[in-house]
C-alpha positions as CSV (number, residue, x, y, z in Angstrom):
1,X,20.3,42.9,-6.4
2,X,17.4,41.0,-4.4
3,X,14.9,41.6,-8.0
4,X,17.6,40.2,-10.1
5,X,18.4,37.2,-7.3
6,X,14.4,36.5,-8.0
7,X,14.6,36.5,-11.5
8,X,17.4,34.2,-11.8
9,X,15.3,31.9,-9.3
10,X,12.5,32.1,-11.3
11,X,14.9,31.4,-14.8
12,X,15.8,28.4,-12.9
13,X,12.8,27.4,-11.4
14,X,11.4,27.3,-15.0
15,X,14.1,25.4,-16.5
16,X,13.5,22.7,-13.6
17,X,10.1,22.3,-14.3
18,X,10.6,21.9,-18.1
19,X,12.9,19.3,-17.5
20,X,10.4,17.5,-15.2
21,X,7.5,18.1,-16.6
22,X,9.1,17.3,-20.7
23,X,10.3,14.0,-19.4
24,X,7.4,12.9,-17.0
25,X,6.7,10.5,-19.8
26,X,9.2,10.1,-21.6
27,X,9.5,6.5,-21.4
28,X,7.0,4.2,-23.3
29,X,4.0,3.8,-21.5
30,X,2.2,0.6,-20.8
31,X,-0.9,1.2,-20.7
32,X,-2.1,-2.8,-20.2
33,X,-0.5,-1.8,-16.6
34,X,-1.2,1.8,-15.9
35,X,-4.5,1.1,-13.8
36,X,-3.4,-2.8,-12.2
37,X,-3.0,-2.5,-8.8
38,X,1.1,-1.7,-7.2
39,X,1.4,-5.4,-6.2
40,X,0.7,-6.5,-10.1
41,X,2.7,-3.9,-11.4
42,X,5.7,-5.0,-8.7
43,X,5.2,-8.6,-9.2
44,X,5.5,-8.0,-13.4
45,X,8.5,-5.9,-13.3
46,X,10.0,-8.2,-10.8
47,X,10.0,-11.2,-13.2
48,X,10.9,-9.6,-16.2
49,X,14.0,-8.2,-14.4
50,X,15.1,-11.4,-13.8
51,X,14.0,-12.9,-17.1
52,X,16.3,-10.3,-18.4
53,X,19.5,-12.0,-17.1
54,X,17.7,-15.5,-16.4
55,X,17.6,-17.1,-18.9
56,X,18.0,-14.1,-21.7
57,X,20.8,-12.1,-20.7
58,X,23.4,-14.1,-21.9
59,X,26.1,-11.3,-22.3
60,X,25.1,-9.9,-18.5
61,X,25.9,-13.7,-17.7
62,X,29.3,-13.7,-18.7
63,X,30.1,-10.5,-16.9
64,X,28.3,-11.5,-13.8
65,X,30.7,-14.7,-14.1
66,X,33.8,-12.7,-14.8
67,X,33.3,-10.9,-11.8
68,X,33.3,-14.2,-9.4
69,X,36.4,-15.7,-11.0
70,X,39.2,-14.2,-9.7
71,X,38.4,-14.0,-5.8
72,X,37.5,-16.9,-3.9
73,X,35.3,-14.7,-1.1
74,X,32.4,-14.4,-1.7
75,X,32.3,-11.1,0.1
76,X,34.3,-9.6,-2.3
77,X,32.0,-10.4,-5.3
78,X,28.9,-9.2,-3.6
79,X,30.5,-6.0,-3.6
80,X,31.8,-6.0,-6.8
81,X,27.6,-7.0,-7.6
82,X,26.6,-4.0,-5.4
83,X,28.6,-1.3,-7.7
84,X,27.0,-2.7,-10.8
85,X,23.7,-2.8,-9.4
86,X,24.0,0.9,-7.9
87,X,25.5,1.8,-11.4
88,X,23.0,0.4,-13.0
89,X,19.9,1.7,-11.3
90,X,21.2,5.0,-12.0
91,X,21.7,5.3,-15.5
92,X,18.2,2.9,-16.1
93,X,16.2,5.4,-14.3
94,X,17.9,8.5,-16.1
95,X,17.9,7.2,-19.2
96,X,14.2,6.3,-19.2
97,X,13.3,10.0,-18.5
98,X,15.0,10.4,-21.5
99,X,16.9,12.6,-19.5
100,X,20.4,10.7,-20.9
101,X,20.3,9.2,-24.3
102,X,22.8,6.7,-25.6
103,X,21.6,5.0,-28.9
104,X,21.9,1.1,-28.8
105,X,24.8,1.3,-31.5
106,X,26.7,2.7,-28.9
107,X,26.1,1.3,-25.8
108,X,25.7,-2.7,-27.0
109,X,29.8,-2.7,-28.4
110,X,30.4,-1.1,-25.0
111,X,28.9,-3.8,-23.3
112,X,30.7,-6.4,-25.1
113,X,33.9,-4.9,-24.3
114,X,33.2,-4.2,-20.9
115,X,32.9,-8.2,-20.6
116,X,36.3,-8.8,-23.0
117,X,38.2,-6.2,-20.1
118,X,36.8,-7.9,-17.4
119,X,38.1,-11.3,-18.8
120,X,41.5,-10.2,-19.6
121,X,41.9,-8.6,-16.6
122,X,41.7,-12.1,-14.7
123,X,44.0,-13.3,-17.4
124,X,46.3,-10.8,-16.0
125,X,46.1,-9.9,-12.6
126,X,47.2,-12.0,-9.7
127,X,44.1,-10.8,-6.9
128,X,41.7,-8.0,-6.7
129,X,42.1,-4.3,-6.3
130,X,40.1,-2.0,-5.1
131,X,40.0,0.0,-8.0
132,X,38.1,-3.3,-9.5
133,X,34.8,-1.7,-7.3
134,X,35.0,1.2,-9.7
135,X,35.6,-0.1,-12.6
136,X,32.5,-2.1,-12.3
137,X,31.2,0.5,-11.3
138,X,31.6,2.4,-14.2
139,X,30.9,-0.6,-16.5
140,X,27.5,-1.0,-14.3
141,X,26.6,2.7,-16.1
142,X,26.4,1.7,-19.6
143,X,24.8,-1.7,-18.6
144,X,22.4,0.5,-17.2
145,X,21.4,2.4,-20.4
146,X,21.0,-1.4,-22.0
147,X,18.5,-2.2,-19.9
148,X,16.9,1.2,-20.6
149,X,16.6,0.0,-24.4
150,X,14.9,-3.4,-23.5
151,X,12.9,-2.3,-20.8
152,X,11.6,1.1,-22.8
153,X,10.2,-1.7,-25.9
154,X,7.5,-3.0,-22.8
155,X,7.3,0.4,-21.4
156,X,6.1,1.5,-17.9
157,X,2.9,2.3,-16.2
158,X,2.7,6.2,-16.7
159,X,2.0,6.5,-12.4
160,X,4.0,3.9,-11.2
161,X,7.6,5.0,-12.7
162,X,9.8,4.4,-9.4
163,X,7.9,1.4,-8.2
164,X,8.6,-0.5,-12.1
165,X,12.4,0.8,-12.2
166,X,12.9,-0.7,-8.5
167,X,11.1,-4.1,-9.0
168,X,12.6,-4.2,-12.1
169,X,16.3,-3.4,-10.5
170,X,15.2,-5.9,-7.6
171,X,14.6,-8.5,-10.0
172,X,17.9,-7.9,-11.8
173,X,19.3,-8.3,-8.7
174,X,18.1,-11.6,-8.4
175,X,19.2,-12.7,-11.8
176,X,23.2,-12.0,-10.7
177,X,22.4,-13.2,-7.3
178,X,21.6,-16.4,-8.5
179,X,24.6,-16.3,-11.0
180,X,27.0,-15.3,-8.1
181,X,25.8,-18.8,-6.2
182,X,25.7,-20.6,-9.1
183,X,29.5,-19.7,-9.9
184,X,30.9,-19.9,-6.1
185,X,29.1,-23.4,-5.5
186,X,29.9,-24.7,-8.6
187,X,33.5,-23.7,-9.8
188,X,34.7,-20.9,-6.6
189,X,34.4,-23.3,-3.7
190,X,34.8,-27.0,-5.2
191,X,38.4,-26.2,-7.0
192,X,39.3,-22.7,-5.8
193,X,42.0,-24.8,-3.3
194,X,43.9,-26.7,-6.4
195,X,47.2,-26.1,-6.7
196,X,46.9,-24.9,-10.5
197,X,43.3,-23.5,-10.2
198,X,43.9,-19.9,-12.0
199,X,45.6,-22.1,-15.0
200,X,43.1,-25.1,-14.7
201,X,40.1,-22.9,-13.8
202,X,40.1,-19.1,-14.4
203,X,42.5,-18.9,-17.5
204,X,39.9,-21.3,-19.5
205,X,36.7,-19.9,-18.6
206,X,38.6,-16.4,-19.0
207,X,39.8,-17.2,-22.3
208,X,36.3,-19.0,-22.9
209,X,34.2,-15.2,-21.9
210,X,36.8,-12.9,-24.0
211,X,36.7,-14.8,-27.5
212,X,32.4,-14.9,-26.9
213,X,33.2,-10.6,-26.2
214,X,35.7,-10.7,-28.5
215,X,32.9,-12.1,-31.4
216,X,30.0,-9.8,-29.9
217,X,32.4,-6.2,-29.9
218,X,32.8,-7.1,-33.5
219,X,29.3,-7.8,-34.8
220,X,27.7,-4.9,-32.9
221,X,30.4,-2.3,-34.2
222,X,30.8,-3.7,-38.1
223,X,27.5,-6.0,-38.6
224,X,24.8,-4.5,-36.1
């Protein structure tokens, strides 16, 4: 019993480091960074995290924004933000190990239709549930595997994998935090006390993100 215990420690001691060591560099390496000192290789990351969603992430923009609309604390957004970003972090990580694969085909119309839910869902709801956190949640998974696919065309310093996929994550961050304010000062907290502000307010901009999601889930599945 105790020889085969070892062997089937050893079996799965061997699979383990296959799985390690076959996706150590799995990712695209960038070898313009893979001797630049950690603070250069932070500060880079960093940036084009945020450049991601500020100014090119247009479709992470109108999620971000769907998930401020329909609550007017702005407690409640930051944890919807939180679940994405956890999500998110995840599935970017994994998938640049190679370690999940979703092709861009895929993931891209899932995207789009994760924004179109979100946006008919604040057609439809009156408040917030708790069941909201998971959702995004969930949605913050395949988001994650997008950012794999833009991030894997720079590629990442072969010894410095966790500090790019963190700065990276910090500077996505960033991006929705900045949305998040944006959103609360600017439509939340000016008009959030009108008497009609869901039909003034959240049905337009609702109706506004859904037909952009509608557009995009139809191009990436038919014309992409």
């Amino acid at each position: 019993m105790k020889r085969k215990s070892v062997f089937k420690l050893k079996i799965f001691l061997g699979i383990f480091f296959l799985l390690v060591t076959g996706n150590m560099y799995a990712h695209t390496i960038n070898y313009a960074l893979d001797k630049a000192p950690a603070s250069n290789v932070f500060l880079y990351y960093l940036k084009l995290g945020y450049l991601h969603i500020l100014p090119n992430g247009f479709d992470h923009i109108l999620f971000v924004t769907g998930l401020c609309l329909l609550s007017n604390k702005l407690s409640t957004i930051l944890w919807q933000a939180t679940a994405f970003t956890v999500a998110h972090s995840i599935t970017l990580a994994l998938s640049m190990k190679n370690i999940i694969v979703a092709p861009a085909p895929v993931v891209e119309p899932i995207i789009a239709l994760s924004i179109l839910f979100i946006a008919i869902e604040n057609l439809l709801i009156a408040k917030l549930s708790a069941w909201r956190i998971l959702l995004v949640f969930m949605f913050g998974l395949v988001h994650g595997m997008g950012f794999a696919s833009a991030l894997n065309e720079i590629g990442l310093p072969s010894n410095k994998f966790f500090l790019s996929i963190f700065s990276f994550n910090v500077g996505v961050e960033l991006g929705q935090m900045t949305i998040i304010l944006l959103v609360f000062g600017l439509v939340v907290m000016p008009f959030h006390k009108l008497k009609n502000y869901k039909q003034r307010i959240i049905y337009p901009l609702s109706i506004a993100i859904a037909s952009v999601a509608l557009y995009w889930t139809i191009e990436r599945v038919f014309f992409v």
